[in-house]
Residue, then its C-alpha position, 0 to 999 in steps of 0.5 A: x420536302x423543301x431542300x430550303x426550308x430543311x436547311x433553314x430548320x437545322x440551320x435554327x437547330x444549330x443556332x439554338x445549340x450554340x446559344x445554349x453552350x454559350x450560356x452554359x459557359x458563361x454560367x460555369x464561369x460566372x460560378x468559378x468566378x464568383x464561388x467562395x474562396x476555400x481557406x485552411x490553416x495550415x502548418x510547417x513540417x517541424x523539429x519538436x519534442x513530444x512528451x506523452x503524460x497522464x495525470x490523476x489525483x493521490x494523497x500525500x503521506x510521510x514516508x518515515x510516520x510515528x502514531x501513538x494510540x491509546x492502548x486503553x481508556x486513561x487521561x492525559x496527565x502532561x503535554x510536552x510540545x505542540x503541532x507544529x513542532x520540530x522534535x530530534x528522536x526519543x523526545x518524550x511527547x506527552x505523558x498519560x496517567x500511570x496509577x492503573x498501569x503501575x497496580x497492573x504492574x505489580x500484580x503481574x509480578x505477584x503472578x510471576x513470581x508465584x508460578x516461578x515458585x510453583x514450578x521450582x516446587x515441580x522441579x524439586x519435587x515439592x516445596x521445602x516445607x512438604x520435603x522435610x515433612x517426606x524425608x521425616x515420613x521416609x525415615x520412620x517408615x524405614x525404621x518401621x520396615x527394619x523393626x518388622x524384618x527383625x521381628x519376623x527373623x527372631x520369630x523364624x528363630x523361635x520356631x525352630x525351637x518350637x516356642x513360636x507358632x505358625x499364626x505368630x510368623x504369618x502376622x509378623x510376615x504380613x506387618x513386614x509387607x505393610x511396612x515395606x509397601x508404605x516405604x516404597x510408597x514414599x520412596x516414589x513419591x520422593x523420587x517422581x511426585x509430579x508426572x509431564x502433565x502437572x510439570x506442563x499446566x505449571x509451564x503453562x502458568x509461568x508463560x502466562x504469567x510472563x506475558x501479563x508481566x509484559x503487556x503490564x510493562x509496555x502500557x506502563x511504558x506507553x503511558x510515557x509517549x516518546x518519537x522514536x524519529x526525527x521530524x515534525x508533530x504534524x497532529x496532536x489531537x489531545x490536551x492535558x487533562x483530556x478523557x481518552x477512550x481505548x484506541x484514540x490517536x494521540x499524536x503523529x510525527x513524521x519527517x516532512x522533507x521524506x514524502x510519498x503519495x499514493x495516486x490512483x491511475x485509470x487501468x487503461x492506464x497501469x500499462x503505461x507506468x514504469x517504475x522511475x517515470x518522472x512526476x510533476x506535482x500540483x495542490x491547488x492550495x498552492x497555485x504556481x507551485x510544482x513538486x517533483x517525483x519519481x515511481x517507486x512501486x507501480x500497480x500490482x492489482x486493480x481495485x475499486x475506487x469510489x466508481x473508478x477500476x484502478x492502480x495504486x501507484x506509489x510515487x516518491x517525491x524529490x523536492x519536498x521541504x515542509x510545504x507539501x502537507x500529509x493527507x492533502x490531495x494533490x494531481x500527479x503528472x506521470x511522463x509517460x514517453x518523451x522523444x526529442x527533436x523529432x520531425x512533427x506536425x500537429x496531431x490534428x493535421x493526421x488523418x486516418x482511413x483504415x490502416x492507412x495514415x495521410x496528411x493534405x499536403x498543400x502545393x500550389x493552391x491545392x491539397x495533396x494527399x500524401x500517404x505518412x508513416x507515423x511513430x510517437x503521438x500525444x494530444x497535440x503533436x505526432x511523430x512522422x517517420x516518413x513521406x514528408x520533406x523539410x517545409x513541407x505544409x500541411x493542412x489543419x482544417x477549414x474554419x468552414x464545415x467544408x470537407x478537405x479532398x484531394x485536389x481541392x483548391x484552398x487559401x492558407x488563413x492568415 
């Protein structure tokens, strides 16, 4: 082979080489030149508070409550106040008709007093007049018996003189048994008449007696409806004159500044409530307005509410004055956790891989990722315990879908 041509061949080769590098340069550096600039938000490493929360909904009821119900059928005769109304303690509310109560009244006591009769009889061994009539029975079978035992003695006497038969002292023998078996008969009866049982069915009636005496009383003493509290008559669903069946609710009165609500709390989260955690109350009918409270009771079971497995958690509130009405639905705001000035970032600046937890820490135009240890979280901030300094910035995301890597150089969004 030619010495000359084959060096003009590799000297072609080398060249086409070479332009080919340099077009590769020129490429890449056209496309760093031109690519699109990475931008991220980004934020400082800060001193903050974190407050944990849950919120659910409850219902509101007075702590201190009076309902009075109809104990049967009747109709209202007078009404004393109206729903609204502000009441001290034994202020009589309304007054029912009283004609049935008072007739069951009285035939109560007729009970009453016919089973006390009846057991001072037991007790006495019968009523006066069958006493008399016993003692009277009593004394004539006596004289009976002494007549018999004297008439039997002087017939024995005969005998031995032989002016009485043997026939003669076998029948006055047999008239003085009739006699003395009719005494001891009657001797019994005056000392133990009645034996436990009939004393026990006559106990029984007094007792029985005694309770009608008592339920008589007290639907007598309802027909009166009195607050034995102070507060306020929130329901006063009855009019005068008005039919009530048996059972019907006829007023309600509580102290509206002492409330309580029942809130149902998800299980998941009944681990988190203890009893004195701070509440913050909201009603929507009333916007802008925020009651406080506190835990009084925490679940003690789950139950099914609606479709919901949850805690009924017993909430008192502090600062109620009137405005916050029973039975109204209300939200419940439960503090669950609250650190103060703590070192944070944005929760959303905390990534996670396994076990471990980082952030991209952002030093001169490129992300870093920097292992962070992690103590309290909420929605928003997160707790860091180490592997960042004062001033640090981190990166949030990027208004792109682009995936934020170690080393990837960025821009912070203004």
């Amino acid at each position: 082979m030619n010495p000359v041509k084959n060096s003009q061949a590799i000297r072609r080769s080398l060249l086409v080489l070479g332009v080919l590098a340099v077009l590769i340069l020129v490429v890449f550096g056209i496309r760093r030149l031109t690519r699109d600039v990475v931008f991220v938000r980004t934020a400082k490493l800060t001193t903050g508070d974190i407050v944990s929360s849950v919120s659910t909904n409850g219902k509101v009821e007075p702590v201190e409550l009076f309902q009075a119900h109809a104990a049967e059928p009747s109709q209202v005769q007078e009404v004393y106040v109206h729903a609204g109304e502000t009441v001290p303690a034994g202020t009589l509310l309304l007054k029912l008709q009283t004609a049935d109560a008072v007739s069951k009244v009285e035939t109560a006591r007729s009970s009453v007093a016919a089973a006390n009769a009846a057991e001072h009889d037991v007790q006495q061994g019968g009523s006066q007049e069958e006493r008399i009539a016993l003692q009277g029975d009593l004394g004539r079978a006596q004289l009976q018996a002494d007549q018999a035992q004297k008439d039997l003695s002087a017939l024995q006497q005969l005998q031995t003189k032989g002016a009485a038969s043997s026939s003669e002292i076998a029948a006055a023998r047999e008239r003085l048994l009739t006699a003395q078996s009719s005494l001891a008969s009657l001797q019994q009866r005056n000392t133990n008449r009645y034996g436990s049982t009939d004393r026990q069915k006559v106990q029984a009636q007094v007792a029985e007696s005694r309770a009608s005496m008592t339920a008589a009383s007290a639907a007598l003493a309802n027909s009166n409806v009195r607050t034995p509290l102070s507060g306020t008559v929130f329901s006063m669903p009855v009019r005068r004159f008005d039919f009530i069946g048996a059972g019907e609710e006829l007023v309600q009165v509580a102290n509206l500044s002492h409330m309580q609500i029942r809130s149902y709390f998800d299980e998941p989260e009944i681990g988190k409530l203890h009893v004195g955690d701070a509440v913050s109350i909201t009603w929507d009918a009333k916007p802008g307005r925020i009651w406080h409270g506190h835990i009084v009771r925490t679940p003690t079971t789950v139950i099914t509410y609606l479709t919901r497995n949850v805690g009924e958690c017993l909430i008192e509130v502090d600062d109620a004055v009137g405005d916050l009405l029973p039975n109204t639905n209300v939200t419940t705001k439960v503090t669950t956790q609250q650190i103060s000035n703590v070192r944070v970032v944005p929760r959303e600046a905390l990534r996670t891989l396994g076990s471990q937890n980082f952030v991209f820490v952002l030093k001169a135009g490129s992300l870093h990722k920097t292992p962070v240890q992690v103590g309290a979280l909420n929605l928003q901030l997160a707790q860091i315990t180490g592997g960042l300094s004062s001033g640090d910035v981190v990166a949030l995301n990027a208004p792109s879908s682009i995936d934020l890597t170690d080393g990837l150089q960025v821009q912070e969004a203004r």
